[in-house]
C-alpha positions as CSV (number, residue, x, y, z in Angstrom):
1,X,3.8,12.4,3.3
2,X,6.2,9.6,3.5
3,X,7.6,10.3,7.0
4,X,6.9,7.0,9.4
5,X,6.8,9.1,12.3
6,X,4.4,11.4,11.1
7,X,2.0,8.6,9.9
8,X,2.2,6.9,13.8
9,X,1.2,10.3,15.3
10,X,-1.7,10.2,13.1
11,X,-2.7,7.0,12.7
12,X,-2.5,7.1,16.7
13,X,-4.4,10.1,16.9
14,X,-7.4,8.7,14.7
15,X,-7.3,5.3,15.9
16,X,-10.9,4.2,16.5
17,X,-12.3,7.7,15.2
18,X,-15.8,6.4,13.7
19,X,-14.9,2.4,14.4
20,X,-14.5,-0.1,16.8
21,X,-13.9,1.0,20.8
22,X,-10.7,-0.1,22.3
23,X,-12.4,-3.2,24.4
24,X,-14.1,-4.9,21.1
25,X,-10.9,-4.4,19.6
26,X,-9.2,-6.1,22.4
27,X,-11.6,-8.8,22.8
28,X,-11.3,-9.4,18.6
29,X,-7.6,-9.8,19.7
30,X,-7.8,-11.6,22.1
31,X,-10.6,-14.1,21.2
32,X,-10.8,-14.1,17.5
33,X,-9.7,-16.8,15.6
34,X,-6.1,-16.6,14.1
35,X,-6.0,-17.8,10.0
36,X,-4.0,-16.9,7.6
37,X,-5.5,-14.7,5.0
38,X,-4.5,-13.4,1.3
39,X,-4.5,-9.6,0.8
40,X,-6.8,-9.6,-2.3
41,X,-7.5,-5.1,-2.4
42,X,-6.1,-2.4,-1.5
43,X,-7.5,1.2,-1.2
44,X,-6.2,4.4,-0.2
45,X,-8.0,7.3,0.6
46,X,-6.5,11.3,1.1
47,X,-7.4,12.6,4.1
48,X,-5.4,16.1,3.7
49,X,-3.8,16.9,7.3
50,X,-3.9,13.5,8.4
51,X,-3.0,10.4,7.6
52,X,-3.6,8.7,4.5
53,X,-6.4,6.1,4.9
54,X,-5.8,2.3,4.1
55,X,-8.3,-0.3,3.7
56,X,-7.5,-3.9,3.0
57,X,-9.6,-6.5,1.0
58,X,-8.8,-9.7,3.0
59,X,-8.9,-13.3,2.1
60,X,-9.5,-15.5,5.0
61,X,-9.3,-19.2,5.4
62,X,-11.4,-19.8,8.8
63,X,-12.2,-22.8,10.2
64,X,-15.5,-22.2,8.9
65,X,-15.0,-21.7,5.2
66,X,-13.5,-19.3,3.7
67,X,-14.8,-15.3,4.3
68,X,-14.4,-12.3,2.1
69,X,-13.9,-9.3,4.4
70,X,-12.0,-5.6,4.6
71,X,-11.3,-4.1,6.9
72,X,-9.9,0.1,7.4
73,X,-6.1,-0.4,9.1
74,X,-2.8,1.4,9.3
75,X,-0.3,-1.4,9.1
76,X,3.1,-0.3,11.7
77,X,5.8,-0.6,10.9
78,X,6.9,-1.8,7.4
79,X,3.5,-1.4,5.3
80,X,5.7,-2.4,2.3
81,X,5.2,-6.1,3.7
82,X,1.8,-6.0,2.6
83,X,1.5,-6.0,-0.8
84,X,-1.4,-6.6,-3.0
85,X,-1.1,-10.8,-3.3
86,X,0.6,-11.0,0.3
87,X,-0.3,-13.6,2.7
88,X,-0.8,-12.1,6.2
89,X,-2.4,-13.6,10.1
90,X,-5.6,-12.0,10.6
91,X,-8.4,-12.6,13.1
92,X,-12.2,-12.3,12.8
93,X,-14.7,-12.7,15.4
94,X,-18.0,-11.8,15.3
95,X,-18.5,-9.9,12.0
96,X,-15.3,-8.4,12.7
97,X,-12.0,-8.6,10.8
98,X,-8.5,-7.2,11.4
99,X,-4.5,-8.0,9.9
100,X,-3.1,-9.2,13.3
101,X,0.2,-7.1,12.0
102,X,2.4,-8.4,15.4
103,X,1.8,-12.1,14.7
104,X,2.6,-11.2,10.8
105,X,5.8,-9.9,11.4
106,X,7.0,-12.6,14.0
107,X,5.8,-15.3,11.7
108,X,8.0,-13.4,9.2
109,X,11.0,-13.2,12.0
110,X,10.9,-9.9,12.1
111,X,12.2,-7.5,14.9
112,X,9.3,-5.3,15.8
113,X,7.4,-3.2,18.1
114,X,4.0,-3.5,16.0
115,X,1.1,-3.1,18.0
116,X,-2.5,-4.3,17.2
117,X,-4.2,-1.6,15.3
118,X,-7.4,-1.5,13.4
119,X,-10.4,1.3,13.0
120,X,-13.4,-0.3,11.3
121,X,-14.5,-3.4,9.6
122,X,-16.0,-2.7,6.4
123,X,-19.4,-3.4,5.8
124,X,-18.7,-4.1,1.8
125,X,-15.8,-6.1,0.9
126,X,-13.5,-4.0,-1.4
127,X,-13.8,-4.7,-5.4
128,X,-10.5,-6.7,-6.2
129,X,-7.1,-4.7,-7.2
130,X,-5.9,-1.4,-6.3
131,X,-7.7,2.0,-5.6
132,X,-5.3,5.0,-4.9
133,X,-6.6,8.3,-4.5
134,X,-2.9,9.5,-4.7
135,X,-2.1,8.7,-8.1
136,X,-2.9,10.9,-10.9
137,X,-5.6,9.4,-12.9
138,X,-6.1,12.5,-15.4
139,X,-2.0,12.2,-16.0
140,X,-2.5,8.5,-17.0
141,X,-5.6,8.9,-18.4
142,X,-4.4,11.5,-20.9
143,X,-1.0,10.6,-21.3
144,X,0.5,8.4,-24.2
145,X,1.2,4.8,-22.5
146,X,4.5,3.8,-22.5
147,X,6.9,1.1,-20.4
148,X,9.5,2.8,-18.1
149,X,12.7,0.6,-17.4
150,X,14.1,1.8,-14.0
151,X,17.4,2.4,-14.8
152,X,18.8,4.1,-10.9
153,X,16.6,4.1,-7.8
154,X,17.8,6.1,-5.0
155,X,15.7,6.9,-1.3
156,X,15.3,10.8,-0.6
157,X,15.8,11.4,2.8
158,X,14.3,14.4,5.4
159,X,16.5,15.8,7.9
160,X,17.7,12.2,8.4
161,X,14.3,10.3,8.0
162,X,13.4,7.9,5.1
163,X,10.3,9.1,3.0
164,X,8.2,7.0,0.5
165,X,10.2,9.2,-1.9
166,X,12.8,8.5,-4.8
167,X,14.8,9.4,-6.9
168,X,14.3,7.2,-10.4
169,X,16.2,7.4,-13.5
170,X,14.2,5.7,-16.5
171,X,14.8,4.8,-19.5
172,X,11.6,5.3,-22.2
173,X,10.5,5.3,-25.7
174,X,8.5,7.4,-27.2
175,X,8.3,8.6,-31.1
176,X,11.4,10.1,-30.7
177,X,13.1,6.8,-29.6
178,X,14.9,5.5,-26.2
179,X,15.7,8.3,-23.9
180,X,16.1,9.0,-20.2
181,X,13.9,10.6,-17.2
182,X,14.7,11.6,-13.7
183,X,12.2,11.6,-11.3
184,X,13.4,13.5,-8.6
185,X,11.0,13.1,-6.1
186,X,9.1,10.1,-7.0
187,X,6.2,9.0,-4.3
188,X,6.3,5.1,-4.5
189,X,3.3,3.6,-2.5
190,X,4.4,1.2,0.2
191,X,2.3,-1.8,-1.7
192,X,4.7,-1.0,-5.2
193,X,8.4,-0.6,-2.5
194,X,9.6,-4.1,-4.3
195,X,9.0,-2.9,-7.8
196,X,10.9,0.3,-7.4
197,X,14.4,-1.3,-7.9
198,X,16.9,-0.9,-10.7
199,X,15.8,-3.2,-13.7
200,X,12.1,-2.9,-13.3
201,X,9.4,-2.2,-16.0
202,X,6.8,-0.1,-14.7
203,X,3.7,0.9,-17.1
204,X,4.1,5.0,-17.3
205,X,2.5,7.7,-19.1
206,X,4.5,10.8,-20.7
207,X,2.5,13.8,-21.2
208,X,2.2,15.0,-24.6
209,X,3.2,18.4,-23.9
210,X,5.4,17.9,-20.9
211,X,7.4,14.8,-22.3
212,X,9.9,15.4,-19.3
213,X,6.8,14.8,-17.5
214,X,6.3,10.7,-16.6
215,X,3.4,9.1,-14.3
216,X,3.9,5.8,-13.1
217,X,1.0,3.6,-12.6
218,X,1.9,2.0,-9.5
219,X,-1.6,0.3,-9.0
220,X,-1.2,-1.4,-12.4
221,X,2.2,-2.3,-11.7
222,X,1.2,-4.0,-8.2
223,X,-1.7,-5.4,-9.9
224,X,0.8,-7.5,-12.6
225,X,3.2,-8.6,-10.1
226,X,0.8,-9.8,-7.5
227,X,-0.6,-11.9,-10.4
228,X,2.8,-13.5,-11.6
């Protein structure tokens, strides 16, 4: 997990797996209406193997009205751009909704080789915030709450290639007062990349009989900034 190249193999192996045939989503390119739209949820769902699955909640402002839609997407490159709150170009025609990722990035004047990707328009609109199958719920559940200050962030690298993995330093408090935690290996969602720098707060949860061991809660931390 964390790899870009092994998420483009999969997310190109799946690609319309259970949605939308290639011509529908070329006509939806090609004829849809282009509007800017406000990324208002975001789910992710564990697929084992293959890639993890993404869903977007999606604010559009249409020449119609405004529409409520989601849609199921992998977002390539630079899903970090795409954060909970973050305005993106997206089409809809028909019933049918997709991020139109290419003209995102070049509106952002970003170099890119994006194409335009998208499995299946929801039928439900996602409920607001963040779902994340990948994030220990149990740990934060069960854990005493805490705020972690990011003291060191550092990428961890495989065989050369960039991973969604760091390596954190924290500073927290607990009842024995202010002390420090290394993450190691910390997975940091693409939607929470900003908010893993040096100098952030991030909510946390230290187990009570691991206190070495700290969750972060990544969706609640997305959730706060994207409402600043």
């Amino acid at each position: 997990m964390g790899i870009l190249g092994d998420v483009v193999g999969d997310a190109l192996g799946n690609l319309f797996t259970g949605g939308r045939s290639d011509k529908q989503l070329e006509r939806l390119h090609e004829e849809g209406e282009l509007v800017p739209a406000t990324i208002y949820a975001i789910r992710v769902v564990v697929k084992g193997d293959s890639a993890d699955e993404y869903s977007y909640g999606l604010d559009l402002a249409t020449s119609a009205g405004p529409l409520r839609a989601s849609v199921r997407q992998q977002l390539i490159p630079d899903p970090w751009r795409a954060p909970l709150g973050a305005r993106v170009l997206a089409r809809h025609l028909a019933g049918a909704v997709a991020i139109d990722w290419p003209a995102t990035l070049d509106e952002a004047g970003v170099s890119h080789h994006a194409a335009f990707l998208a499995i299946k328009t929801l039928k439900t609109p996602l409920q607001p915030g963040i779902d994340d199958e990948r994030i220990d719920r149990r740990r934060l559940r069960d854990g005493v709450r805490t705020e972690a200050q990011i003291l060191s962030s550092e990428p961890v690298e495989v065989m050369g290639m960039p991973t969604e993995n760091r390596r954190l330093q924290l500073l927290v408090h607990d009842d024995s007062g202010p002390r420090t935690v290394v993450l190691k290996r910390e997975f940091v969602p693409p939607y929470a990349n900003a908010l893993a720098v040096t100098g952030a707060r991030v909510p946390a949860a230290i187990d009570p009989r691991r206190p070495d061991r700290v969750t972060i809660d990544w969706p609640s931390a997305a959730e706060a900034a994207a409402a600043v």
